[in-house]
DRENDO-1510 file (C-alpha; in Angstrom, 1 decimal, always signed):
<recs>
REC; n; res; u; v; w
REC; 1; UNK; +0.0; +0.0; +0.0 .
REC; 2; UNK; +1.1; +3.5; -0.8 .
REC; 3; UNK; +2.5; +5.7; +2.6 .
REC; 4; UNK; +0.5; +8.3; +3.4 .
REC; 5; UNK; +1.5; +11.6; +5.0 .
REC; 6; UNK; -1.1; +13.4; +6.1 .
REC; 7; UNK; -0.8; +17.3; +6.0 .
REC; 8; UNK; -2.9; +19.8; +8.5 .
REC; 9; UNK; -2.6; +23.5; +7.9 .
REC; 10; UNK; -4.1; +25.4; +11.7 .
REC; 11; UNK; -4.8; +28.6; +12.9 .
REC; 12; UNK; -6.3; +28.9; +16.6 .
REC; 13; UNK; -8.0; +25.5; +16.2 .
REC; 14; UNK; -7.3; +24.3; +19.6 .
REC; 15; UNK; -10.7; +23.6; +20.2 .
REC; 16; UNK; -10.9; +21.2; +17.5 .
REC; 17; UNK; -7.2; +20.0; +16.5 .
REC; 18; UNK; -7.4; +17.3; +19.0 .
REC; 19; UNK; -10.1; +15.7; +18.1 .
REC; 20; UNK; -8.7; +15.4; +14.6 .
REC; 21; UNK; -5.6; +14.0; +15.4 .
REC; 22; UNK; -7.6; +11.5; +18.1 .
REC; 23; UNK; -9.2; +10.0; +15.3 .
REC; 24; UNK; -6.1; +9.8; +13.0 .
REC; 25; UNK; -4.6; +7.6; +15.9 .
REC; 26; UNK; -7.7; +5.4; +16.1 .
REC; 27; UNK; -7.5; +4.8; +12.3 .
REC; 28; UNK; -7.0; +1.5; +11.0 .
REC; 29; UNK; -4.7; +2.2; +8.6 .
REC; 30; UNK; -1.9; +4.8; +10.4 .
REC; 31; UNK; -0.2; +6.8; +8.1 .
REC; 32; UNK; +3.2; +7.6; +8.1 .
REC; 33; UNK; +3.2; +11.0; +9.6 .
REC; 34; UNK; +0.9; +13.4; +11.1 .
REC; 35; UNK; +2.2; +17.2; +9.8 .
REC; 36; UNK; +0.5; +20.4; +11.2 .
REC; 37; UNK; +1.4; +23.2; +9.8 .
REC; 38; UNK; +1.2; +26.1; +12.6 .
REC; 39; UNK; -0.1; +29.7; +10.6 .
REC; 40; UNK; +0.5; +31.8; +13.3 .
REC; 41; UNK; -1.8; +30.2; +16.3 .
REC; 42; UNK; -2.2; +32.3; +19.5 .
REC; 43; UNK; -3.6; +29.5; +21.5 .
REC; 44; UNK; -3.0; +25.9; +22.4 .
REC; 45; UNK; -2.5; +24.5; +19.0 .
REC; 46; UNK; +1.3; +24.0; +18.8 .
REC; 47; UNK; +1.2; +22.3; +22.2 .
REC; 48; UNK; -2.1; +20.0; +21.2 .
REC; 49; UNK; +0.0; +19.0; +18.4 .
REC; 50; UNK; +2.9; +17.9; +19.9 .
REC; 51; UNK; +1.2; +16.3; +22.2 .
REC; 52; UNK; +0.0; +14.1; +19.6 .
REC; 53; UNK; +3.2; +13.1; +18.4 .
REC; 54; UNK; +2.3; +15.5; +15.2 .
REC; 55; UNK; +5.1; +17.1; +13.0 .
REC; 56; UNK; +4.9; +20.6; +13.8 .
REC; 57; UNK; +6.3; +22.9; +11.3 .
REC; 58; UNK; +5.5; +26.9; +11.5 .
REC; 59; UNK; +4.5; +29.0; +8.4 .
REC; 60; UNK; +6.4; +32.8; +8.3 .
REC; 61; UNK; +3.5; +34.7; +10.0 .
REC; 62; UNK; -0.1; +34.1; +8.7 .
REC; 63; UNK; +0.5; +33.2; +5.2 .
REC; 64; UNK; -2.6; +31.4; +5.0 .
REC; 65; UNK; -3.8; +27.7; +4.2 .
REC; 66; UNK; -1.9; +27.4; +0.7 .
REC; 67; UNK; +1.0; +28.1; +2.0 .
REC; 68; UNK; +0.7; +26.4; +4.9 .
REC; 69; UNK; +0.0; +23.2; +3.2 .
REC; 70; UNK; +2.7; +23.5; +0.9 .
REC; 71; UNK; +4.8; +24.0; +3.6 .
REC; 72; UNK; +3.7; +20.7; +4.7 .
REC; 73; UNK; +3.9; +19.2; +1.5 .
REC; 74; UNK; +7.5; +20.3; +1.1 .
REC; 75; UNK; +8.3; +18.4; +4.4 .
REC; 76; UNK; +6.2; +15.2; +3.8 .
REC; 77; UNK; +7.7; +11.4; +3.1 .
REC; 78; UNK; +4.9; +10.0; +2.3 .
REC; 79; UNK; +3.8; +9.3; -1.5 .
REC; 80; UNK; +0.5; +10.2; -0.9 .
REC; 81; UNK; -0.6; +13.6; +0.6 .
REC; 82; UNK; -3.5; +14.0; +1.9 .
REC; 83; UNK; -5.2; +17.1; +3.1 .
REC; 84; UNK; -7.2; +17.7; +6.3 .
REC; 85; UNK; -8.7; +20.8; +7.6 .
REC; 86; UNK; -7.6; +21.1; +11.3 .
REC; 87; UNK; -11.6; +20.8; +11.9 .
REC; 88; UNK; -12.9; +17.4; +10.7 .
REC; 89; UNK; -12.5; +14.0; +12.1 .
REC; 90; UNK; -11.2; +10.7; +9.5 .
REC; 91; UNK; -13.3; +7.2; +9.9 .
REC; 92; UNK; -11.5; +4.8; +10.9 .
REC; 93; UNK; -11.7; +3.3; +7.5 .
REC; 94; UNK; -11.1; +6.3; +5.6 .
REC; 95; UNK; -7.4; +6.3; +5.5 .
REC; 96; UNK; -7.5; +2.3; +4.6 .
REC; 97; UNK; -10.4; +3.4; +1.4 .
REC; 98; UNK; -7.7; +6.1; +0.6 .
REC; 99; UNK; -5.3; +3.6; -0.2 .
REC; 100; UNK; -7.0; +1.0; -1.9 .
REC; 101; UNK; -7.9; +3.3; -4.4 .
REC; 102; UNK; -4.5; +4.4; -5.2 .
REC; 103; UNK; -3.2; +1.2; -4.7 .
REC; 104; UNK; -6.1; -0.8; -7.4 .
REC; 105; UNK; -5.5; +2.2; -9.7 .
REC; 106; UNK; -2.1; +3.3; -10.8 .
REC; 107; UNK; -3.8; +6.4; -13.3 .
REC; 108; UNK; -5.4; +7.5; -10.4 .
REC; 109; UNK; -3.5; +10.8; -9.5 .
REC; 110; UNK; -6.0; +12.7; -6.9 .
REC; 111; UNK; -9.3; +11.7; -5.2 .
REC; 112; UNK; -11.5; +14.2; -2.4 .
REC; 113; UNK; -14.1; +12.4; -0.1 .
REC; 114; UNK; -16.8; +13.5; +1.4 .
REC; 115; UNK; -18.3; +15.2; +5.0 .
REC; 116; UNK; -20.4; +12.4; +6.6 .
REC; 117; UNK; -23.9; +13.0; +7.4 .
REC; 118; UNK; -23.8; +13.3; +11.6 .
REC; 119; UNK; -22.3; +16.5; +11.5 .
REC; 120; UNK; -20.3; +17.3; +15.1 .
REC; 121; UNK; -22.4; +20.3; +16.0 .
REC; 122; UNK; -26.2; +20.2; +16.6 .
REC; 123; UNK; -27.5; +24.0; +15.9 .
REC; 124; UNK; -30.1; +24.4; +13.1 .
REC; 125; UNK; -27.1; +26.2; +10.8 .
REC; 126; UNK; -24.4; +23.9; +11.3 .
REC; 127; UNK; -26.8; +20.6; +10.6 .
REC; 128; UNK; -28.0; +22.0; +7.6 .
REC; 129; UNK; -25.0; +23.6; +5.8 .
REC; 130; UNK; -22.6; +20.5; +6.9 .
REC; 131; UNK; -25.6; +18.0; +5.2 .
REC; 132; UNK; -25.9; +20.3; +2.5 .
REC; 133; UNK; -22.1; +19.4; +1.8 .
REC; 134; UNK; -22.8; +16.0; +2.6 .
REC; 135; UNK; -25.7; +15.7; -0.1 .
REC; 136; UNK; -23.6; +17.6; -2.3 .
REC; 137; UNK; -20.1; +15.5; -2.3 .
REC; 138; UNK; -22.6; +12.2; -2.6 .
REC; 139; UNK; -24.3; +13.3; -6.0 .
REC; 140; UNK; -21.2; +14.1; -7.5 .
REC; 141; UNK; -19.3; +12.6; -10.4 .
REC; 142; UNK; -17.2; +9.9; -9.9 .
REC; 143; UNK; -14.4; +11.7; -12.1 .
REC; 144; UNK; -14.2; +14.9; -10.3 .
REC; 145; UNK; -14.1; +18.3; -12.1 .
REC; 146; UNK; -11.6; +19.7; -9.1 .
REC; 147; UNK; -9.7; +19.0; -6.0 .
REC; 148; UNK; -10.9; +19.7; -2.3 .
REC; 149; UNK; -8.6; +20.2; +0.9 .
REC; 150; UNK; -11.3; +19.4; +3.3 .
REC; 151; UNK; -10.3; +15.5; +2.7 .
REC; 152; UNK; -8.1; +15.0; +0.0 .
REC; 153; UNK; -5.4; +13.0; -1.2 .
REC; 154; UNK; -2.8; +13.3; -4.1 .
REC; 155; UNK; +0.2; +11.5; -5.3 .
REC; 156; UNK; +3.1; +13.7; -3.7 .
REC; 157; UNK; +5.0; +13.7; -7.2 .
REC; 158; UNK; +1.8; +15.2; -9.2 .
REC; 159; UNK; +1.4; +17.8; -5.9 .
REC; 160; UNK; +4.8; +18.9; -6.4 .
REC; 161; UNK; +4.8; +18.8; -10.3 .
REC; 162; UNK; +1.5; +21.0; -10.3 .
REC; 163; UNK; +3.1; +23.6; -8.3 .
REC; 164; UNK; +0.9; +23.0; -5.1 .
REC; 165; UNK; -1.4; +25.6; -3.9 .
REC; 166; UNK; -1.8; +28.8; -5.6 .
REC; 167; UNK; -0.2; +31.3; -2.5 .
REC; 168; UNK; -2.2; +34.3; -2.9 .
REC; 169; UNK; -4.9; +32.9; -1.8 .
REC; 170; UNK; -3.9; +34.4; +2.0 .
REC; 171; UNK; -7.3; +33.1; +3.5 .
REC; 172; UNK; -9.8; +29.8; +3.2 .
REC; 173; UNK; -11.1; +29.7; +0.2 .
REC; 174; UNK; -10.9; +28.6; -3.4 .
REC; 175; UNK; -7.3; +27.8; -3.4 .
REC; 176; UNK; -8.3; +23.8; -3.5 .
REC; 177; UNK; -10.8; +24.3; -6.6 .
REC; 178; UNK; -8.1; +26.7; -8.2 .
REC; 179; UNK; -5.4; +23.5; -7.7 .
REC; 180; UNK; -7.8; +21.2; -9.1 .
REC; 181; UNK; -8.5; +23.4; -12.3 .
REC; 182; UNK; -5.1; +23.0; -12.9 .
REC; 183; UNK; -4.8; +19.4; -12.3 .
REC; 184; UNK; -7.5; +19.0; -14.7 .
REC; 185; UNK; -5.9; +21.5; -17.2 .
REC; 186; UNK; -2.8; +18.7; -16.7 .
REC; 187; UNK; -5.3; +15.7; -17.7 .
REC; 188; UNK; -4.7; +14.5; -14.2 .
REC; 189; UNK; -7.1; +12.4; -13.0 .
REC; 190; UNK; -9.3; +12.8; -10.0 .
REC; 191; UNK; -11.9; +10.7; -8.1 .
REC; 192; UNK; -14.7; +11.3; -6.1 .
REC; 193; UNK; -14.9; +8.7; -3.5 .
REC; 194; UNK; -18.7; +9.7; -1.3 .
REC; 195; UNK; -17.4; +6.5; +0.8 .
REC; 196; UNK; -14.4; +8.4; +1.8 .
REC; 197; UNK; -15.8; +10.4; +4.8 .
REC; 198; UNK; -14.6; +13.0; +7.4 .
REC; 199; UNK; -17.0; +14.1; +10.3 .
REC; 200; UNK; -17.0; +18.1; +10.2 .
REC; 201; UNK; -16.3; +19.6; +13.6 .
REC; 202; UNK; -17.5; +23.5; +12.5 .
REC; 203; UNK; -20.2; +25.1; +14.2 .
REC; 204; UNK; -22.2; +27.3; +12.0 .
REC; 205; UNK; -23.8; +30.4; +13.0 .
REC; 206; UNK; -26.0; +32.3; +10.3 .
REC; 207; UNK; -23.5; +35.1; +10.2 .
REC; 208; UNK; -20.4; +32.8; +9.3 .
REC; 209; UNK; -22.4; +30.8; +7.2 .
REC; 210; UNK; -23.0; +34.2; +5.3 .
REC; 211; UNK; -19.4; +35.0; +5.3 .
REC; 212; UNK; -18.1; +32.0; +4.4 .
REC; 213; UNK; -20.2; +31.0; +1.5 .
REC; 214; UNK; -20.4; +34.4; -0.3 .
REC; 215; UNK; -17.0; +35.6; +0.3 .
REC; 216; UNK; -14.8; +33.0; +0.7 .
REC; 217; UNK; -16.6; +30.7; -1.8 .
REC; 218; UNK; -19.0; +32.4; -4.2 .
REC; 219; UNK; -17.1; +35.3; -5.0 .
REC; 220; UNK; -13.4; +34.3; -5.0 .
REC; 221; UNK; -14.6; +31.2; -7.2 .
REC; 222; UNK; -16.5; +33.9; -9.8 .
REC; 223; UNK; -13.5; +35.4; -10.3 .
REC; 224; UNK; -11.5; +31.8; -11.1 .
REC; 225; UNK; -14.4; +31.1; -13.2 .
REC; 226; UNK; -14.4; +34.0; -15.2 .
REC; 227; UNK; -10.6; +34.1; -15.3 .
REC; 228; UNK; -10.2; +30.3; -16.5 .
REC; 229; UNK; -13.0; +30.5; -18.7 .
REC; 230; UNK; -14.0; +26.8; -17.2 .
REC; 231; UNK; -17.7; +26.4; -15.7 .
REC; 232; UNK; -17.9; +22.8; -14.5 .
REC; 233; UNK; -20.9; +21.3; -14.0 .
REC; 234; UNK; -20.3; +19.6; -11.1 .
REC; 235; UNK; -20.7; +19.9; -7.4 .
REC; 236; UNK; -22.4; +23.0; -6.6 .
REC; 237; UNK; -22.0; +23.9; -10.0 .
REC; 238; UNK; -24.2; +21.4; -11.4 .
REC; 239; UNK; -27.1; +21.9; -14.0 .
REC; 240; UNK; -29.4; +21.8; -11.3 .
REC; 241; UNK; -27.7; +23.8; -9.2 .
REC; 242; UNK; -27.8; +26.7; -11.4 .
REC; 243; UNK; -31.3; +26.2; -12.7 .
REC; 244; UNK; -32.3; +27.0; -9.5 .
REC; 245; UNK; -30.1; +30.0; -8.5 .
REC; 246; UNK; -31.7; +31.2; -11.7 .
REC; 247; UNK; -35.1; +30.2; -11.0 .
REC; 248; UNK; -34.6; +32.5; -7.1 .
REC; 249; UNK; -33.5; +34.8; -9.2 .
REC; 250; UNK; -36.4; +35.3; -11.6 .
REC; 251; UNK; -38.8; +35.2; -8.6 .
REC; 252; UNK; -37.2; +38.0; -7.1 .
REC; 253; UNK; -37.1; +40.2; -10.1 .
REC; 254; UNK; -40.9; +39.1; -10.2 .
REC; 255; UNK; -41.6; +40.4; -7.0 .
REC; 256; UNK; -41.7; +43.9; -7.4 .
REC; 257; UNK; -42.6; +44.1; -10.4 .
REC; 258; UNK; -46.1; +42.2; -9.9 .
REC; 259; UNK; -46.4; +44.8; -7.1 .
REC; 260; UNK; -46.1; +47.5; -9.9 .
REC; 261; UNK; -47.9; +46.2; -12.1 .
REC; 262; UNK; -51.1; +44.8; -10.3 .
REC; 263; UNK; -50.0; +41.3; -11.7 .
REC; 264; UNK; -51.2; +38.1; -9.5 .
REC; 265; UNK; -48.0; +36.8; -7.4 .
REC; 266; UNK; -48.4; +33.5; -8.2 .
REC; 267; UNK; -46.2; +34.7; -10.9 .
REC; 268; UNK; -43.3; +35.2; -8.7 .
REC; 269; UNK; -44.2; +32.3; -6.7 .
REC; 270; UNK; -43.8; +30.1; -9.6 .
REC; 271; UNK; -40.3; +30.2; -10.3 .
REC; 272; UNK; -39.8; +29.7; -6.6 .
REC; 273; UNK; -42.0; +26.7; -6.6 .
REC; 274; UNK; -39.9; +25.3; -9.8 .
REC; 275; UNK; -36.4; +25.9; -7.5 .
REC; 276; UNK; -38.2; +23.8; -4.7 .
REC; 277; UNK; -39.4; +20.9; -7.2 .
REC; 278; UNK; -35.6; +21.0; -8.5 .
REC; 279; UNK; -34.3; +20.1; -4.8 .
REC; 280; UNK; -37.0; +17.9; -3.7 .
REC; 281; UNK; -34.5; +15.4; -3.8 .
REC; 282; UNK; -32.7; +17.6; -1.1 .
REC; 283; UNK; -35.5; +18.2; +1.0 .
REC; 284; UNK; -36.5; +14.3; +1.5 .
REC; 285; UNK; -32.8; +13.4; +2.3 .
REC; 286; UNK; -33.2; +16.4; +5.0 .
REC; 287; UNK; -36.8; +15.0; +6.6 .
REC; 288; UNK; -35.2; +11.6; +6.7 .
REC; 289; UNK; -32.0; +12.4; +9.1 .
REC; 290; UNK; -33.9; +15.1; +10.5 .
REC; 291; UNK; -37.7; +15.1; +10.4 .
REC; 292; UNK; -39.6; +17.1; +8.0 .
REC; 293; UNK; -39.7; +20.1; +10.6 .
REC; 294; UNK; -36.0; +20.5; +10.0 .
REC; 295; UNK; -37.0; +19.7; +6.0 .
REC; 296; UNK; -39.5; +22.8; +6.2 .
REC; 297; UNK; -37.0; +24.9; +7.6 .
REC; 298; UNK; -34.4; +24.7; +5.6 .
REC; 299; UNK; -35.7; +25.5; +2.1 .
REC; 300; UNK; -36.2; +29.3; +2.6 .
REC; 301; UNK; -32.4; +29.2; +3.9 .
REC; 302; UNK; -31.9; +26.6; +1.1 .
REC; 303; UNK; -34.0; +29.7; -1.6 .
REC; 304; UNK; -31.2; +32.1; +0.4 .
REC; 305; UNK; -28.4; +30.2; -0.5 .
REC; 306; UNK; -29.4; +30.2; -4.6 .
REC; 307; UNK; -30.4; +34.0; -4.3 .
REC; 308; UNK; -26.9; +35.0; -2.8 .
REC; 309; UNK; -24.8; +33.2; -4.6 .
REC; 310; UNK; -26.5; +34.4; -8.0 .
REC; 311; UNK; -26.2; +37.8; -6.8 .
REC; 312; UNK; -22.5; +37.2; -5.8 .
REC; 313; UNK; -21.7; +35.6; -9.1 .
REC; 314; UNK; -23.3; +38.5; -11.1 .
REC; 315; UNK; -21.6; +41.3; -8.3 .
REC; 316; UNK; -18.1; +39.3; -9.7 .
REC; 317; UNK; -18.9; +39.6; -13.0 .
REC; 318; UNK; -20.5; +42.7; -14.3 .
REC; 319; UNK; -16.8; +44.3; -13.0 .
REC; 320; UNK; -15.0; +41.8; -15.2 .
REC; 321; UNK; -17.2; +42.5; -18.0 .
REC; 322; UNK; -17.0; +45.7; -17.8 .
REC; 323; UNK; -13.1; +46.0; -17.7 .
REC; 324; UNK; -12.7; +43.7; -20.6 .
REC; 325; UNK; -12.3; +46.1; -23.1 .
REC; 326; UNK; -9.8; +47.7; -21.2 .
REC; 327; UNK; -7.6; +44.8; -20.5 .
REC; 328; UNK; -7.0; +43.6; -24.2 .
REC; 329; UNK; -6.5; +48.0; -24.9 .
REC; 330; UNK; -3.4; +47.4; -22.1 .
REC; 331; UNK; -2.3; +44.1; -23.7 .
REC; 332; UNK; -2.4; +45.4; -27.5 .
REC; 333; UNK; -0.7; +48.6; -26.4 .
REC; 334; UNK; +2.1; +46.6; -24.2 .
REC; 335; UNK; +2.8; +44.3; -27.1 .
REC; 336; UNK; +1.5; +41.2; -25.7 .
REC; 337; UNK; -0.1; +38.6; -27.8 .
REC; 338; UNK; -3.9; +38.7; -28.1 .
REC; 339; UNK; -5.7; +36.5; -25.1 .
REC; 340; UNK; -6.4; +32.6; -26.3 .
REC; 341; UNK; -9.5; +30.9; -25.7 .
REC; 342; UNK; -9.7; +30.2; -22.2 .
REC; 343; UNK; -9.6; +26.0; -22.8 .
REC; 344; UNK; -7.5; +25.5; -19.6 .
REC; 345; UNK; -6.0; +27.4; -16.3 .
REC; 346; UNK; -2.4; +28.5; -16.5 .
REC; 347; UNK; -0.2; +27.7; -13.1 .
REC; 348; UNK; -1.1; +30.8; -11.0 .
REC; 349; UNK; +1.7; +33.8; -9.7 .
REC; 350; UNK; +3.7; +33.9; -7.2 .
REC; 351; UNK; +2.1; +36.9; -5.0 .
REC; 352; UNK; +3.1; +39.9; -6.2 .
REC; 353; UNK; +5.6; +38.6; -8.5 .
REC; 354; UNK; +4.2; +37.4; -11.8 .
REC; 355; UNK; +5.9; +34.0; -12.1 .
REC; 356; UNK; +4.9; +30.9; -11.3 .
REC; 357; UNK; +3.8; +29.5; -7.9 .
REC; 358; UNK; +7.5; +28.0; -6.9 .
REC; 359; UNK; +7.3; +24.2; -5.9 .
REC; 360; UNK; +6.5; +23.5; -2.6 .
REC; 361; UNK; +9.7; +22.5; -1.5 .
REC; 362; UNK; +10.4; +26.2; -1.6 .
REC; 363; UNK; +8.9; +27.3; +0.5 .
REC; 364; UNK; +9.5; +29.5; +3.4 .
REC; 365; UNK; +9.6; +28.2; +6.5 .
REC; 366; UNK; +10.6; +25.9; +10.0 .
REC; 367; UNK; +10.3; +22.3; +10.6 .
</recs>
C-alpha cells in the first residue's frame, strides 16, 4: 500500500485540532506521519499537536492555508498527501479506502471524499450547511471536475509537479478548486470517492455561514471562473444547481414588479416553486436524518443560498465584463499577444511577482 503523510494547515484551532488527530490515531490504517502546519496560532495549538506526536512545522506569519500546506507538502515522506482541515475528524476506515484506491489504480492521481452525514455540531445552521455538503459531495461525479482540501489526497510527485497551492490565496477559500482546475488543465485524474468520509467539527452560525459562503466561496470562485473561462458542471456547479439560482432569481425580479404592475403573485411564486421541485431530492434526504420540521425549515435558507450566490456571481462579473475592453487595450498597447481561448488554467503567480507558484519544497519556513 502506498505511505500516506497526512498534512494539516491550523490557525487557533485548539478547540478542534485534538479531536482530529484522536481519530487519526484510532484509524486503521496509520499513516506515516501526522504534519501540522502552525499559521501563526495564538492558543493551544502548537502544544495540542505535539502532544500528539504530530510534525509541527511553523509558516512565516499568517500566510494562509496554501502556503501552509505546501509548507507541509514540502516536508512530507509519504507518496500520498493528503489534506485535512484542522476541523474534521477521518473514519477509521477512511485512510484504509484512501489507499485501496490508489493502490487498485495506478492512473489514479488525486481523489477528495466527502463530509459524513452526523455532523459534530447540533444548531439548526451547522446541521443544515454540513448535510448540504454531505448531499452535495454524494451526487457528484465519480471523475471529479476539481480537488478539495477538506479531505483530499494526491500523489506527492503530481502535488509537487502541479506547483501546489496557488499562495495568494492568504485566507480559506478557493485555493483547492483553483489546484484542481489545474490538475484537470494537466489531464490529471481525479476521483470522487462519497465513501471516503470526514466528520465536520464547525459550528455554524447564520452570520459565518454568510461569510463563508459568499465571500470565501461564491465570490473568489467567480472570479477563477471568469478568469479560467471553465464552468464545471459539477458539485455546486451542477445543472441543477444553477437552474435554480436562476429560477430564485427570476422570482425575485418578479416580486416587485407584480407589485407594480397589479399582476397576481403566483407569478413570482412560480419560479420559486420550480427551484423547490428541483431540490425535492434535497429536501427528503433532510426529513429523513432530521424530520420534516427541520425539512420545512431549511428550504427558505436553502431559496437564500441560490439568491446570494447568483447575486455574488453576477456582483463578480459585471466588474469583469466591464473591464474587458480595457484589459486587451493594455495588452495590444504593451505588445503582448492577443488573449487565447480560455480552454485550460495556466499555473497561477507567485504573490506579487508574476511567475509561477514556486514548488512547494520552496517554500519558506521551519520544521
Amino acid at each position: 500500500m502506498p505511505t500516506v503523510s497526512v498534512v494539516i494547515p491550523v490557525r487557533n484551532g485548539a478547540e478542534f485540532l485534538g479531536r482530529c488527530l484522536r481519530s487519526l490515531k484510532r484509524a486503521h490504517a496509520p499513516a506515516l506521519e501526522h504534519i501540522v502546519v502552525d499559521d501563526g496560532s495564538s492558543d493551544r495549538s502548537v502544544e495540542i499537536a505535539r502532544a500528539f506526536g504530530a510534525v509541527v512545522c511553523q509558516s512565516p506569519g499568517l500566510s494562509g492555508p496554501a502556503s501552509a500546506r505546501n509548507l507541509g507538502a514540502a516536508r512530507a515522506r509519504g507518496e500520498l498527501l493528503l489534506f485535512l482541515d484542522a476541523d474534521v475528524c477521518v473514519h477509521r476506515d477512511t485512510l484504509a479506502r484512501i489507499q485501496q484506491r490508489f493502490e487498485a489504480d495506478p492512473a489514479l492521481d488525486a481523489l477528495i471524499g466527502s463530509y459524513d452525514d452526523e455532523p459534530a455540531a447540533p444548531g439548526f445552521f451547522s446541521q443544515y450547511k454540513n448535510l448540504q455538503h454531505h448531499f452535495v459531495h454524494q451526487h457528484g461525479r465519480a471523475q471529479a471536475a476539481t480537488f478539495w482540501s477538506g479531505c483530499g489526497a494526491i500523489r506527492s510527485a503530481v502535488f509537487r509537479s502541479a506547483g501546489g497551492f496557488d499562495e495568494a490565496y492568504t485566507r480559506p477559500s478557493v485555493e483547492d478548486i483553483e489546484l484542481g482546475y489545474r490538475l484537470r488543465a494537466a489531464r490529471r485524474q481525479i476521483a470522487l470517492d462519497p465513501t471516503v468520509q470526514v466528520k465536520h467539527l464547525k459550528d455554524y452560525q447564520l452570520a459565518s455561514l454568510l461569510r463563508s459562503d459568499i465571500f470565501d466561496r461564491a465570490l473568489p470562485w467567480t472570479r477563477l471562473i471568469l478568469r479560467s473561462g471553465i464552468l464545471p458542471r459539477d458539485l455546486n456547479l451542477a445543472a441543477r444547481q444553477q437552474v435554480s439560482a436562476a429560477l430564485v432569481l427570476s422570482g425575485a425580479a418578479l416580486a416587485p414588479a407584480c407589485g407594480v404592475a397589479g399582476a397576481s403573485p403566483a407569478l413570482a411564486l412560480a419560479p420559486l416553486a420550480a427551484a423547490i421541485s428541483l431540490n425535492w431530492s434535497f429536501c427528503r434526504f433532510l426529513a429523513r436524518k432530521k424530520g420534516w420540521w427541520f425539512a420545512a425549515r431549511s428550504i427558505p435558507l436553502q431559496l437564500a443560498y441560490y439568491f446570494y450566490s447568483g447575486v455574488a456571481f453576477s456582483a463578480g462579473a459585471v466588474p469583469y465584463l466591464l473591464a474587458w475592453p480595457f484589459r486587451h487595450r493594455r495588452q495590444r498597447a504593451a505588445g503582448k499577444p492577443a488573449p487565447q481561448p480560455l480552454t485550460q488554467i495556466p499555473s497561477p503567480p507567485a504573490p506579487g511577482t508574476g511567475r509561477q507558484t514556486p514548488a512547494p519544497g520552496t517554500s519558506a519556513g521551519s520544521c
